[in-house]
C-alpha positions in Angstrom: 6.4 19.6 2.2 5.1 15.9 3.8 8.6 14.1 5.0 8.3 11.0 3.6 10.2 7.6 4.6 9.9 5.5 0.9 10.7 2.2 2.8 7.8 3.1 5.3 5.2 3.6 2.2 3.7 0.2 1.4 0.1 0.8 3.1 0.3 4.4 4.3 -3.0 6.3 3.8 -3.3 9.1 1.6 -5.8 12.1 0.9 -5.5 13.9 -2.4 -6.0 17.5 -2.1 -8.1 18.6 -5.0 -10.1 14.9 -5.6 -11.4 14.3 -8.9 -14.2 11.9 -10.1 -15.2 11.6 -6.3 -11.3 9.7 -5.4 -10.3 11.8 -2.1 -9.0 9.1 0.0 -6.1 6.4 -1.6 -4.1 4.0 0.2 0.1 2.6 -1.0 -0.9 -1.0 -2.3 2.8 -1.5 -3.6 6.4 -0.5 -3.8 8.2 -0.6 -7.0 12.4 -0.7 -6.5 15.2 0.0 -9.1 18.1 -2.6 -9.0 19.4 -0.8 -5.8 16.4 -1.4 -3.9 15.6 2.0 -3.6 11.6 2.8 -3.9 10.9 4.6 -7.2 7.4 4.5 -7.3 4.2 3.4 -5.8 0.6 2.1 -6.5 -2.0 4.1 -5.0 -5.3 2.6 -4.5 -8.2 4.9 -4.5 -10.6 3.5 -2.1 -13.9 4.5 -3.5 -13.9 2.9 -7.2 -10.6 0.5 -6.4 -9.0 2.4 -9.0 -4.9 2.1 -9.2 -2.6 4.5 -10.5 1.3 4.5 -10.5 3.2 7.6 -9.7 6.8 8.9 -8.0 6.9 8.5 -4.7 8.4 12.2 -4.6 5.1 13.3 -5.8 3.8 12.2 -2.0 5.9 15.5 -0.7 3.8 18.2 -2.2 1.7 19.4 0.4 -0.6 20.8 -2.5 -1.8 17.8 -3.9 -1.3 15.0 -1.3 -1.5 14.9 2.4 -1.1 12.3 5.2 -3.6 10.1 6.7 -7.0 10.4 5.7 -8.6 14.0 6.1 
C-alpha cells in the first residue's frame, strides 16, 4: 500500500499498473476539497492522449493498480 500525503498530490507523477489504451504514465492536474478542505478527489492527466479522468484519491494506495513516480 503507496502512503500517500493528499495535500502533497497536486502534480505528483503516477504509473498505472495494468495501462489500457496505451495510458501507463498520468500526472495530478488538480485537487478537488469538501467544505473542510480535505482532498476528496483528484484529476489525473494521462500524458500520452491528454486524457483526464477524476477518481478518489484513496484509490492512489493500491499498490495493484497505481504506483509512484513514473516506472
Amino acid at each position: 500500500m503507496n502512503r500517500i500525503n493528499p495535500n502533497k498530490l497536486l502534480l505528483s507523477k503516477w504509473t498505472a499498473a495494468r495501462p489500457l489504451n496505451r495510458e501507463k504514465h498520468f500526472l495530478v492536474t488538480e485537487l478537488f476539497r469538501d467544505e473542510q478542505d480535505r482532498v476528496f478527489e483528484v484529476e489525473l492527466q494521462a500524458v500520452m492522449s491528454q486524457r483526464n479522468q477524476r477518481i478518489s484519491w484513496a484509490h492512489l494506495k493500491d499498490t495493484d493498480t497505481w504506483r509512484m513516480g513514473w516506472q
